[in-house]
MDAnalysis code that builds the backbone (N, CA, C; Angstrom):
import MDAnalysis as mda
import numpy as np

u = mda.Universe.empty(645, n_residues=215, atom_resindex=np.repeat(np.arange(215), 3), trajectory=True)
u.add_TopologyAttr("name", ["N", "CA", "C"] * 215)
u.add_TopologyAttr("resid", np.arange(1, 216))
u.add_TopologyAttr("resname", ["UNK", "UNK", "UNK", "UNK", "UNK", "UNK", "UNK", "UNK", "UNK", "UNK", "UNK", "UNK", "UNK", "UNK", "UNK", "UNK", "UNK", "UNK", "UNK", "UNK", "UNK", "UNK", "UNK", "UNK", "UNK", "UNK", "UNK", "UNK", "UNK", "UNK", "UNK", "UNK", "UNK", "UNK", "UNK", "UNK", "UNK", "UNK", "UNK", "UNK", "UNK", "UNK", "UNK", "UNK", "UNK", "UNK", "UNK", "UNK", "UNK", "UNK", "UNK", "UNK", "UNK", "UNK", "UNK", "UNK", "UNK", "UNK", "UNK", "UNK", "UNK", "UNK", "UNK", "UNK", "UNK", "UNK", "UNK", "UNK", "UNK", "UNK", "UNK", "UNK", "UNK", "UNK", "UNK", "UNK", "UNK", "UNK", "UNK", "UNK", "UNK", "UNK", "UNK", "UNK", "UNK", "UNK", "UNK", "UNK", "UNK", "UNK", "UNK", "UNK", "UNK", "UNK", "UNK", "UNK", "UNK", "UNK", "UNK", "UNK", "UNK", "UNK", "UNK", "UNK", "UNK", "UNK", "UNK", "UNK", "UNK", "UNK", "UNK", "UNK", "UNK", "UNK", "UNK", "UNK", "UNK", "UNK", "UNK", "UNK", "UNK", "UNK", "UNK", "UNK", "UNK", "UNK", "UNK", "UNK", "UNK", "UNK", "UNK", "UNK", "UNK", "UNK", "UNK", "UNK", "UNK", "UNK", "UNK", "UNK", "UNK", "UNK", "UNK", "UNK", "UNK", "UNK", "UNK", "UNK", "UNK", "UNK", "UNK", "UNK", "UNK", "UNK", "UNK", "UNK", "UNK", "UNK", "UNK", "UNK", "UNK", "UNK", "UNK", "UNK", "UNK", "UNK", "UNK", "UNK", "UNK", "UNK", "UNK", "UNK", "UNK", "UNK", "UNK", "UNK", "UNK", "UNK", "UNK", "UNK", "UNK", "UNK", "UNK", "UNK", "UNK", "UNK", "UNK", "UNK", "UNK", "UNK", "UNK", "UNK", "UNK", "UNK", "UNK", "UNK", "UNK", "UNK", "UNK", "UNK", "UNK", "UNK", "UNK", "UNK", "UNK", "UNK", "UNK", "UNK", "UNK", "UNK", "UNK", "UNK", "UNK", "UNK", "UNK"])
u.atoms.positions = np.array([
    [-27.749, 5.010, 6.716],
    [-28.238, 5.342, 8.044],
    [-27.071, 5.434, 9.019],
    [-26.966, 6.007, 10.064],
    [-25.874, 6.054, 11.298],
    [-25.731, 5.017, 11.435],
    [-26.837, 3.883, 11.664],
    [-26.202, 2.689, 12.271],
    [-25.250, 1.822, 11.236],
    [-25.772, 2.147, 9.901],
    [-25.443, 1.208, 9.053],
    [-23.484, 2.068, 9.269],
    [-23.620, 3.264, 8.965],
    [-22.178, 4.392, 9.168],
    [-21.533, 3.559, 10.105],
    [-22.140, 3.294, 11.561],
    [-21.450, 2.619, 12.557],
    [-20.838, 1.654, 12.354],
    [-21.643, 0.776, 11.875],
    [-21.312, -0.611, 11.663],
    [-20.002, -0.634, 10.925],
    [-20.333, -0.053, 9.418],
    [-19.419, -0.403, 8.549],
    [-17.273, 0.461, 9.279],
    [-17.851, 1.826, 10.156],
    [-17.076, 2.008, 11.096],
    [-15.976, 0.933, 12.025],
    [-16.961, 0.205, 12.301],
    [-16.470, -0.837, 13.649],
    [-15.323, -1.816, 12.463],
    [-16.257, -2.289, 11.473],
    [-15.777, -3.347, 10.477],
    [-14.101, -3.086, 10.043],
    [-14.648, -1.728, 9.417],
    [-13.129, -1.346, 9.270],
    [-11.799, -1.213, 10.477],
    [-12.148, -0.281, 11.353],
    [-11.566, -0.652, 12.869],
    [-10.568, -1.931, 13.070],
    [-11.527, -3.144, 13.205],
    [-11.598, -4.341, 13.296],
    [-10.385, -4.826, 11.635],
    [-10.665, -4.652, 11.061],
    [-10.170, -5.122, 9.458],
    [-8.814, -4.326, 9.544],
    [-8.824, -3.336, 10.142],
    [-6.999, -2.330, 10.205],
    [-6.559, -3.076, 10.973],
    [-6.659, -3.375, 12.166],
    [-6.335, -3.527, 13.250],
    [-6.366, -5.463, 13.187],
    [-5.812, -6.060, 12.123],
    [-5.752, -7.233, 12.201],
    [-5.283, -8.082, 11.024],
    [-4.007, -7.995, 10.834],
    [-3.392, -8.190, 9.600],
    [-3.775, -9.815, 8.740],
    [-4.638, -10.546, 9.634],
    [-4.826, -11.997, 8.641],
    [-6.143, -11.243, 7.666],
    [-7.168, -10.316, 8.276],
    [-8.103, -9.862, 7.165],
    [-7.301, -8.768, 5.995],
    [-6.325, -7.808, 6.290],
    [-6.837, -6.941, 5.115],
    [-5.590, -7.997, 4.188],
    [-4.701, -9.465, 4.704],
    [-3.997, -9.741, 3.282],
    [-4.774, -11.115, 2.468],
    [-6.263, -11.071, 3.328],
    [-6.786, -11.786, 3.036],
    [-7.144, -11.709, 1.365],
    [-7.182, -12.730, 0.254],
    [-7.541, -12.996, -0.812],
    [-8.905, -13.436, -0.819],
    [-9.921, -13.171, -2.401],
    [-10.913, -14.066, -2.286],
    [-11.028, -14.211, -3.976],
    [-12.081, -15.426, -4.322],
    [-11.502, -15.634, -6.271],
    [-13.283, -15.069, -5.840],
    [-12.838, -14.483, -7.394],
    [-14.348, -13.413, -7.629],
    [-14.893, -14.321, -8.702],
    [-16.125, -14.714, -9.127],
    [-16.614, -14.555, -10.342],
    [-15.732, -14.560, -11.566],
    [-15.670, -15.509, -12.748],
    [-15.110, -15.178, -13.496],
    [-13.642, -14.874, -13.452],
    [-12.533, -15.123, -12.701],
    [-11.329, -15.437, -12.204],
    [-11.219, -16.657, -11.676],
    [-9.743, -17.053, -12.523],
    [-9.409, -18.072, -12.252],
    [-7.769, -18.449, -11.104],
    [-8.005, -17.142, -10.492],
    [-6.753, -17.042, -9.315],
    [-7.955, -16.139, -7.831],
    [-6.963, -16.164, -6.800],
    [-7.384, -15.831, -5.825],
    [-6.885, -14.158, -6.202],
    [-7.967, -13.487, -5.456],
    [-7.277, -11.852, -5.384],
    [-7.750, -11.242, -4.976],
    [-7.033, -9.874, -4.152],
    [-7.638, -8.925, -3.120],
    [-8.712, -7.993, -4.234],
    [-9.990, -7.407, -3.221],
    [-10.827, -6.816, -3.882],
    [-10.577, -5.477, -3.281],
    [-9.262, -5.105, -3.892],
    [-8.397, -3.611, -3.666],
    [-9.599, -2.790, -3.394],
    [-10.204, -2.592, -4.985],
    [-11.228, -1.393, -4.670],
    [-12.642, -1.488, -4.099],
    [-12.546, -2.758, -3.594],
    [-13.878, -2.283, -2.795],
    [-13.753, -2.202, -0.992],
    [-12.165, -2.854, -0.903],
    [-12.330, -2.305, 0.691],
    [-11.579, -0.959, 0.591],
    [-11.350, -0.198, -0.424],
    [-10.988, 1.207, -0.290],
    [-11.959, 1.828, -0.475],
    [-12.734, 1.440, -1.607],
    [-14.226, 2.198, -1.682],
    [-14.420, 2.457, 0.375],
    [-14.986, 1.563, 0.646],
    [-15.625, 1.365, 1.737],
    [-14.857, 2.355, 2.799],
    [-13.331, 2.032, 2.846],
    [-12.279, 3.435, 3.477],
    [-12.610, 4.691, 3.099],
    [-12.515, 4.749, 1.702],
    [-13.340, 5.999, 1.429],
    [-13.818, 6.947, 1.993],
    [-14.965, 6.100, 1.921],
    [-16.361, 6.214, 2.408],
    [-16.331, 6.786, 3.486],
    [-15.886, 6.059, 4.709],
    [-15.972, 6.239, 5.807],
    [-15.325, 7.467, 5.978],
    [-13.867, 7.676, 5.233],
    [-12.828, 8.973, 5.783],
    [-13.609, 10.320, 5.586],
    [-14.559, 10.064, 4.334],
    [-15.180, 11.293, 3.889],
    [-16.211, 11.836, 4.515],
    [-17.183, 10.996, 5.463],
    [-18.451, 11.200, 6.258],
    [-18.432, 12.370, 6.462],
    [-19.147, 13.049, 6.555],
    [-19.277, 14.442, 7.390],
    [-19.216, 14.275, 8.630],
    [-20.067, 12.896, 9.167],
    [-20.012, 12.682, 10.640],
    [-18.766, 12.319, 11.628],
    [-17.808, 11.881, 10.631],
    [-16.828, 11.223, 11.402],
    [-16.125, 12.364, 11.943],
    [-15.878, 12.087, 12.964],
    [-15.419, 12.796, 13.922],
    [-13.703, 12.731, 14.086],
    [-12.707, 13.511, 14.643],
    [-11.385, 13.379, 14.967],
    [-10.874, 12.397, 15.779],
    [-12.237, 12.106, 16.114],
    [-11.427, 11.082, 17.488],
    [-11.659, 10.077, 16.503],
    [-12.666, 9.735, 15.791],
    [-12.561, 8.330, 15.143],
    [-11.295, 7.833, 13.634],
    [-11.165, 9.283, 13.578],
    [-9.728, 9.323, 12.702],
    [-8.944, 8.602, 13.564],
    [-8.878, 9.320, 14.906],
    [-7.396, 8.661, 15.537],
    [-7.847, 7.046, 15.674],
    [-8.818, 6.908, 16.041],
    [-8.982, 5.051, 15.860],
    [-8.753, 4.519, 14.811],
    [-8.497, 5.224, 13.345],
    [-8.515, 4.399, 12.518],
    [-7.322, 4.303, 12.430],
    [-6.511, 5.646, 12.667],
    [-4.953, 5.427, 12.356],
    [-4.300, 4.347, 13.731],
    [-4.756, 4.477, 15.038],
    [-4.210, 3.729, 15.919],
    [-4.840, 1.800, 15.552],
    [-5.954, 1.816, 14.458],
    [-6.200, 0.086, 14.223],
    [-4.571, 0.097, 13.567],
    [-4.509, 1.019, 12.466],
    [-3.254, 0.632, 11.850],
    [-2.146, -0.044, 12.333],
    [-1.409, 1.231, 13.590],
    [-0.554, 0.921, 14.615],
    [-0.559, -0.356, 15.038],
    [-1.754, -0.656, 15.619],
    [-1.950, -1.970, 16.329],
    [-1.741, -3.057, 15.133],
    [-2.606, -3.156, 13.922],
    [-2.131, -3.982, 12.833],
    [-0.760, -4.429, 12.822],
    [0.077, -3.211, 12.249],
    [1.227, -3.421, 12.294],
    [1.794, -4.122, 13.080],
    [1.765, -3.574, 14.440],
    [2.230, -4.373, 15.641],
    [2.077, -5.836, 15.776],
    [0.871, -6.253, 15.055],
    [0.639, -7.688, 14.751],
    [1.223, -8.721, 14.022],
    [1.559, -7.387, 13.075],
    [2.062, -7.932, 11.825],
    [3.709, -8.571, 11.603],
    [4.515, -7.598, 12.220],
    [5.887, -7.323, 12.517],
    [6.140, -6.885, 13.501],
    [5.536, -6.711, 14.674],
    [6.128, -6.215, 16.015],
    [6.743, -5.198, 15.536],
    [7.504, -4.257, 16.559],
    [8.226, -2.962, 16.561],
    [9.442, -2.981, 15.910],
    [9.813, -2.205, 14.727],
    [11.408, -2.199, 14.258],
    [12.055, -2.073, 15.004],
    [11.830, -1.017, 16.308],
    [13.078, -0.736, 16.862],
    [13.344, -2.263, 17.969],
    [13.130, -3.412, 17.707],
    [13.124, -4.699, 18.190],
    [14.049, -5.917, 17.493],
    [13.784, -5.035, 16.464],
    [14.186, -6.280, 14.917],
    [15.466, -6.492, 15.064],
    [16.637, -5.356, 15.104],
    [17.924, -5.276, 15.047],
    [18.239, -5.664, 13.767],
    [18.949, -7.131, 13.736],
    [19.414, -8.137, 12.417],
    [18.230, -9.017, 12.154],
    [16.883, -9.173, 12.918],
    [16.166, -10.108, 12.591],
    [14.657, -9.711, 12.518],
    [14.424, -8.783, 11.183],
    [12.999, -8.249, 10.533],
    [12.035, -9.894, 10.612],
    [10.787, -9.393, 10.624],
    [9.907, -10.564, 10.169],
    [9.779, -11.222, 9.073],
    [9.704, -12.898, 9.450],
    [10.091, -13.392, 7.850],
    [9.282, -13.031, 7.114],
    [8.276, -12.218, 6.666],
    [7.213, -12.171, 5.772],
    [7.466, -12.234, 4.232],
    [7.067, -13.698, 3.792],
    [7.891, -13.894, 2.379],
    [6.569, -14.291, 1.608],
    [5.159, -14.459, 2.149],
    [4.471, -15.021, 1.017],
    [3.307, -13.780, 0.541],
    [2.642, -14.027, -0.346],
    [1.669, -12.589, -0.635],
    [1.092, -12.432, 0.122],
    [-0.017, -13.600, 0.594],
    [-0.719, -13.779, 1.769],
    [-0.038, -13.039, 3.204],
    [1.169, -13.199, 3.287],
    [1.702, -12.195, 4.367],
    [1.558, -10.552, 3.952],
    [1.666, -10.181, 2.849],
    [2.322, -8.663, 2.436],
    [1.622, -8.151, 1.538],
    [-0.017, -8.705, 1.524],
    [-0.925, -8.104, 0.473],
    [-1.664, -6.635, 1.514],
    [-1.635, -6.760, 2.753],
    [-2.528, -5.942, 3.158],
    [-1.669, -5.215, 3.139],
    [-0.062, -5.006, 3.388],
    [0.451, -3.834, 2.829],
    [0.292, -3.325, 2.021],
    [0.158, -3.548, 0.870],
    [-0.305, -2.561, -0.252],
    [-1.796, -1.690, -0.058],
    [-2.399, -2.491, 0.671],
    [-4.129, -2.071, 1.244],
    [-3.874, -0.889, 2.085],
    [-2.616, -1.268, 2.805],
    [-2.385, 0.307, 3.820],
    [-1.773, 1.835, 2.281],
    [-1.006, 1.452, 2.268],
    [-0.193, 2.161, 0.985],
    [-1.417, 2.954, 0.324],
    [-2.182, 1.927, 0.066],
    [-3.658, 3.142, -0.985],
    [-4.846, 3.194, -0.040],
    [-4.801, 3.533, 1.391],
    [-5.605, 4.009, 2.246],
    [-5.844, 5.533, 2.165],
    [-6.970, 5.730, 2.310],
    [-6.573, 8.095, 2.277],
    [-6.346, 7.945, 3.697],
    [-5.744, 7.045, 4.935],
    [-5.374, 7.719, 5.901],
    [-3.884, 7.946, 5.439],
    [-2.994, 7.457, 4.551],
    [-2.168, 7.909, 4.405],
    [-1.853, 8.825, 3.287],
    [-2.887, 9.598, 2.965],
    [-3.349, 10.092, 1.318],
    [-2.500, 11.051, 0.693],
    [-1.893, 11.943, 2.060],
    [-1.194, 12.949, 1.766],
    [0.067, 13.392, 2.761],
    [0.847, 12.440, 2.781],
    [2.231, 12.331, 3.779],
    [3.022, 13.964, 3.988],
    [2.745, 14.178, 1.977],
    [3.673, 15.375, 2.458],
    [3.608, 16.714, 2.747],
    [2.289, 16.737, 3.238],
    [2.115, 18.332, 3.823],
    [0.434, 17.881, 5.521],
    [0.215, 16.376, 5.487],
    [-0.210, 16.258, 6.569],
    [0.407, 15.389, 7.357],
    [0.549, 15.893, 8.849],
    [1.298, 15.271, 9.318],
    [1.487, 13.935, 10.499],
    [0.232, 13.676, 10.117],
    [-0.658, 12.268, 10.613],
    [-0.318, 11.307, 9.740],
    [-0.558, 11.652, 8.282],
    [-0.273, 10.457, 7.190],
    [0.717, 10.484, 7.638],
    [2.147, 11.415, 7.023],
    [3.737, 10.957, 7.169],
    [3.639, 9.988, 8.367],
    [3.564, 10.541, 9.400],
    [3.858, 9.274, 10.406],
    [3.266, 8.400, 10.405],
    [1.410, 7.882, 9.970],
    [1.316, 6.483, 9.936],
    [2.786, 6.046, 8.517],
    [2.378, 6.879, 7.700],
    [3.431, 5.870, 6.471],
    [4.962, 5.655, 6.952],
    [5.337, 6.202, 7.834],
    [6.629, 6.140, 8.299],
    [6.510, 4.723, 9.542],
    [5.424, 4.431, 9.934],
    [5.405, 2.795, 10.424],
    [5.141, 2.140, 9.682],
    [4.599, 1.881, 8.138],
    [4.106, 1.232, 7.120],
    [5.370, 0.823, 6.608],
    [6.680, 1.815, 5.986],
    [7.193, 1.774, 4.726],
    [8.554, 0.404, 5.743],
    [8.937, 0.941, 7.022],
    [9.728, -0.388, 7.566],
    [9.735, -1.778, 7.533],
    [8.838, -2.151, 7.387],
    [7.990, -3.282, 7.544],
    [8.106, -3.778, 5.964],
    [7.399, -2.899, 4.881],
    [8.283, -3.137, 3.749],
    [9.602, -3.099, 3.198],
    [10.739, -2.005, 3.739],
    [11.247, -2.213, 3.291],
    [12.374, -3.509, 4.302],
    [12.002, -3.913, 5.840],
    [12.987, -4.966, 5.779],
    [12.023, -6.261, 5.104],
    [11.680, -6.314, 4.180],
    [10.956, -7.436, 4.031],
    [12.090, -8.358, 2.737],
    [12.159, -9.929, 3.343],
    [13.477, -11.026, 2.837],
    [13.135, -10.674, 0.916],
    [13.839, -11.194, 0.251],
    [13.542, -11.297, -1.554],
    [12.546, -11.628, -1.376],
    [12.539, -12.949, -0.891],
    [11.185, -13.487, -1.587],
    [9.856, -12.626, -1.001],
    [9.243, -11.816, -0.054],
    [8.545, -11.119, 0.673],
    [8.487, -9.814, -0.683],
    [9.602, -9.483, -0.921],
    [9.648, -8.313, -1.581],
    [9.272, -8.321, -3.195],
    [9.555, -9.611, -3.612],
    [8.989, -10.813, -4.558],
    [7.409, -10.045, -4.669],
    [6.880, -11.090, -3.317],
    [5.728, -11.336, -3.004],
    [4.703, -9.821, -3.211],
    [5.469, -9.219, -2.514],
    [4.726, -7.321, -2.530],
    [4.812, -7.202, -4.365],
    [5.904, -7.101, -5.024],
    [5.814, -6.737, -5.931],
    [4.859, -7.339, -7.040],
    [4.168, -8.755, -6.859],
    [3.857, -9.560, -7.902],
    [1.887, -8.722, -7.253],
    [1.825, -8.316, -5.856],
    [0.375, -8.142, -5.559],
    [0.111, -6.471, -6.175],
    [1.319, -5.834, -6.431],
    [1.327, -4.571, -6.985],
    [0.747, -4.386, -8.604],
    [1.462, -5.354, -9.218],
    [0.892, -5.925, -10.717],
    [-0.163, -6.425, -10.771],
    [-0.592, -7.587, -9.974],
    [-1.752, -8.358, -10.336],
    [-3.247, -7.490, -9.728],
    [-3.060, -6.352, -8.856],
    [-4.078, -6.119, -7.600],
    [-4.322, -4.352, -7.852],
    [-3.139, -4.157, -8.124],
    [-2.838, -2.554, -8.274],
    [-2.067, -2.148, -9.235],
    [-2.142, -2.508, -10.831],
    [-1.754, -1.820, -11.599],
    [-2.070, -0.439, -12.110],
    [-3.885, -0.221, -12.128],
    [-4.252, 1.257, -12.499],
    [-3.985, 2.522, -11.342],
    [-3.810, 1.792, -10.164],
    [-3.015, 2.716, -9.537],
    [-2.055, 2.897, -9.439],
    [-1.274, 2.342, -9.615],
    [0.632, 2.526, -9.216],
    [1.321, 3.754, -9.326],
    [0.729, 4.517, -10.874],
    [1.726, 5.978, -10.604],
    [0.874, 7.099, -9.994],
    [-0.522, 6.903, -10.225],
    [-1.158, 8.061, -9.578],
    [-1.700, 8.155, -8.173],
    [-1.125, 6.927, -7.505],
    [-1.510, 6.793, -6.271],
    [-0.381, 6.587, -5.398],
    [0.026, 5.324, -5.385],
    [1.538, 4.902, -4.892],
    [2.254, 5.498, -5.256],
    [2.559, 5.647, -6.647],
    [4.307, 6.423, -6.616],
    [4.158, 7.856, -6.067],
    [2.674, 8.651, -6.166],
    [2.887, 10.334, -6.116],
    [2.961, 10.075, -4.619],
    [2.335, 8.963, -3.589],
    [2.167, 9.397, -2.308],
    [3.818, 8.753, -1.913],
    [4.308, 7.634, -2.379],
    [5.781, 7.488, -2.119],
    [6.657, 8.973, -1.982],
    [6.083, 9.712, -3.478],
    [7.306, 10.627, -3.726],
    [6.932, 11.599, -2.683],
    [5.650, 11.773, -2.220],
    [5.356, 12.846, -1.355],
    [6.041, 12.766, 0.007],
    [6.279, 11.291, 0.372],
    [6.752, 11.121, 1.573],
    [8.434, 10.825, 1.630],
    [8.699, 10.946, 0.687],
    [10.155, 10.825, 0.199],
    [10.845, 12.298, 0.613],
    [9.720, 13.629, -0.333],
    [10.049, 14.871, 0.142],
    [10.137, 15.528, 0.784],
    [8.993, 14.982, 2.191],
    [9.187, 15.583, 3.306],
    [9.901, 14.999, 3.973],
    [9.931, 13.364, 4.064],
    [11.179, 12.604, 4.760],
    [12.735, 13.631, 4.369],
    [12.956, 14.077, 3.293],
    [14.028, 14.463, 2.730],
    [14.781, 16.391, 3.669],
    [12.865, 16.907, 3.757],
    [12.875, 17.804, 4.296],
    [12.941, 18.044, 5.542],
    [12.934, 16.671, 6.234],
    [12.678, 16.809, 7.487],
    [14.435, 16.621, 8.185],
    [14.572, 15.679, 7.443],
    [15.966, 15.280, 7.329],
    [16.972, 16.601, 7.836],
    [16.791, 17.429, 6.472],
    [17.820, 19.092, 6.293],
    [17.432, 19.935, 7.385],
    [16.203, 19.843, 7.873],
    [15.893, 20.442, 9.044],
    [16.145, 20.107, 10.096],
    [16.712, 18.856, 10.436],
    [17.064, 17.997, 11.583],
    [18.681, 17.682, 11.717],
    [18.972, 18.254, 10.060],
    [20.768, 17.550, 10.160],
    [20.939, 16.165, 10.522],
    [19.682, 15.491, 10.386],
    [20.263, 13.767, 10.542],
    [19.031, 13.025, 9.327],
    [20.272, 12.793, 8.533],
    [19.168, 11.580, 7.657],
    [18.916, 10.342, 8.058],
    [17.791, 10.326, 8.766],
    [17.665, 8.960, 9.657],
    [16.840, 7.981, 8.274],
    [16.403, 6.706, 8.726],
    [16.007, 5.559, 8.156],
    [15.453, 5.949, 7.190],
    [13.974, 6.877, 7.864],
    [12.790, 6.709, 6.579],
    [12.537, 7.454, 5.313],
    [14.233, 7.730, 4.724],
    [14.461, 8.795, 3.551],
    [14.755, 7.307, 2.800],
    [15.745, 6.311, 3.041],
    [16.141, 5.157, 2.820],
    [15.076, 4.316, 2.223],
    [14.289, 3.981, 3.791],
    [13.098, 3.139, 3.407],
    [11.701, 3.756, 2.302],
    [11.588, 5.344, 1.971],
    [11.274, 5.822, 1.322],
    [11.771, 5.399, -0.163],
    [12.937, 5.691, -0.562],
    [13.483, 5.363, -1.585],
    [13.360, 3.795, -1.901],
    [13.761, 2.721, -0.967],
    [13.910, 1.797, -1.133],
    [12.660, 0.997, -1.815],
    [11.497, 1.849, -1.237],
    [9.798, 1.246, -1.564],
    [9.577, 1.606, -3.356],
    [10.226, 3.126, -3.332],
    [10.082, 3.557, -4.648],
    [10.503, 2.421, -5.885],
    [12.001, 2.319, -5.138],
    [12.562, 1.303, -6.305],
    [11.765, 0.286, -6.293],
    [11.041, -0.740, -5.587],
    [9.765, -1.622, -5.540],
    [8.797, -1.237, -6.403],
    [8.404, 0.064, -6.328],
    [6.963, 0.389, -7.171],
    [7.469, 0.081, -8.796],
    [9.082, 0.738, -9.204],
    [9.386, 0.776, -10.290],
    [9.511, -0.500, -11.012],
    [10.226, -0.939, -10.158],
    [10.493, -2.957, -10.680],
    [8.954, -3.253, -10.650],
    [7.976, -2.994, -10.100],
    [6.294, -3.181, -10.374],
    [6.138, -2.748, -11.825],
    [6.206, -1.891, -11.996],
    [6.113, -1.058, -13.095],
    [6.611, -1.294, -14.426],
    [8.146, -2.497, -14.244],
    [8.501, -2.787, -15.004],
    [7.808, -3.749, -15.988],
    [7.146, -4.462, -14.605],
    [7.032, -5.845, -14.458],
    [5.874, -5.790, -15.093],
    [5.243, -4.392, -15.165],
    [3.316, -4.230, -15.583],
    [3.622, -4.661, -17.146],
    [4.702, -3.789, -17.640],
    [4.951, -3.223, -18.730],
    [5.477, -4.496, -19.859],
    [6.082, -5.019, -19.243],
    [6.944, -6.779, -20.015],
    [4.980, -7.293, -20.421],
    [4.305, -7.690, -18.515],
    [3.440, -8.153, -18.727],
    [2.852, -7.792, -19.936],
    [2.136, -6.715, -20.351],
    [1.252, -5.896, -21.137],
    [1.918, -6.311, -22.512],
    [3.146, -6.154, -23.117],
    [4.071, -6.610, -24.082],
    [3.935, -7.956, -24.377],
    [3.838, -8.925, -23.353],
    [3.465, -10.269, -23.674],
    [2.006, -10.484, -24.437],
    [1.280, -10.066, -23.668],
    [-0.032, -10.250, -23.786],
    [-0.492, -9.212, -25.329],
    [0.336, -8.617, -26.026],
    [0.141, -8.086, -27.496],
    [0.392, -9.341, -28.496],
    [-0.558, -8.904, -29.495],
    [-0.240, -10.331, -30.570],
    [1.366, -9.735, -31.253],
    [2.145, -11.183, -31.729],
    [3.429, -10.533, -32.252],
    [3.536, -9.875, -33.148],
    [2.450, -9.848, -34.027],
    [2.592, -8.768, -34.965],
    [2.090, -7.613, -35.140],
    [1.784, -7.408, -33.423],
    [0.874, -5.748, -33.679],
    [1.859, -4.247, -34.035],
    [2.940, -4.043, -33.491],
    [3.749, -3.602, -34.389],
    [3.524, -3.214, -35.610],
    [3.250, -4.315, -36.737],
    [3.406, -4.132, -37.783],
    [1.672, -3.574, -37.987],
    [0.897, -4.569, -37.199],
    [-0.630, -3.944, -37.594],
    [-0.638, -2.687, -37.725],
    [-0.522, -2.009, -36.208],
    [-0.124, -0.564, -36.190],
    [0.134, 0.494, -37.254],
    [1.333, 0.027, -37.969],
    [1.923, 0.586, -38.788],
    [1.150, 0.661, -40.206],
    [0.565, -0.622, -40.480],
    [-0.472, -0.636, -41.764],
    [-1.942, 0.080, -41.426],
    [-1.728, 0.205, -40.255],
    [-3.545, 0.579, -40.202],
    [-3.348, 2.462, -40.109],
    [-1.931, 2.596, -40.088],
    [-1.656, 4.216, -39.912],
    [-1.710, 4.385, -41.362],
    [-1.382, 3.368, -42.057],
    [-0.882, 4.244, -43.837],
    [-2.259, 3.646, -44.366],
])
């Protein structure tokens, strides 16, 4: 119904625009750790981005909750100088990843609303201390492994290319070609990290199973 559209509207609004909810954790059923329920507050983003009803202006509210989030989150880079926000625990740097697989930032490199929200997103990650960057990388594995290359890395690389393009067109490679790259190398050390995981968790002799169950 509209109202119910509304509601769940406002919720989200409210949930961008306030960084203790989207790095909020919760233990589900049958888990024995705390963890973000990635796909159901994206479902719900979704949802909303796709309405027929939603209107342009309520786009711009969703991208300006972001703004404001951020602003909550880490105040303004151009503030930081030598001193980024300490954000070192997951609980600080999980709703980053929640922004990262939003469709407001779905397609950086040919719309030009995403690029610039992701171009206030990717700072914030990339001045973030080891342990922060730690922290992002361990919620990438545990929260967002089936997405990582078909979501994160293609929208990284997308915003990498136009950051890159914008760059040659401007004659100045400013920050967010850097902080572009810098996130990438994050997704990959994720990636690594999926991959060891997945290797552990094989019995030691599947290898060889493999091999007998082929002949």
């Amino acid at each position: 119904s509209k109202q119910a559209e509304g509601e769940l509207f406002r919720l989200l609004v409210c949930a961008l625009a306030n960084p203790t909810l989207l790095n909020a954790s919760f233990c589900f059923p049958g888990l024995d750790r705390l963890c973000l329920d990635t796909h159901g507050l994206l479902e719900a983003l979704d949802k909303v981005w796709k309405a027929e009803t939603l209107q342009e202006e309520q786009r711009t509210q969703l991208r300006n909750a972001v703004v404001q989030g951020l602003e909550r989150w880490a105040g303004d880079p151009r503030t930081w100088r030598d001193a980024p926000p300490a954000l070192a625990h997951r609980d600080q740097v999980r709703g980053l990843l929640v922004l990262l697989l939003s469709p407001l930032v779905a397609d950086p490199e040919t719309v030009g609303e995403s690029y610039q929200l992701m171009a206030r997103i990717l700072p914030v990650i990339a001045a973030l201390p080891q342990d922060g960057r730690d922290a992002f990388v361990g919620s990438v594995v545990d929260d967002a492994a089936s997405v990582l290359r078909p979501v994160l890395v293609h929208r990284l690389r997308g915003f990498c290319n136009a950051a890159i393009r914008r760059a040659a067109r401007e004659q100045n490679f400013g920050s967010a070609v850097w902080e572009g790259l810098l996130v990438l190398d994050l997704l990959a050390h994720a990636n690594s990290c999926i991959q060891r995981k997945l290797q552990s968790e094989l019995p030691a002799d599947f290898g060889q199973q493999a091999q007998e169950e082929a002949l």
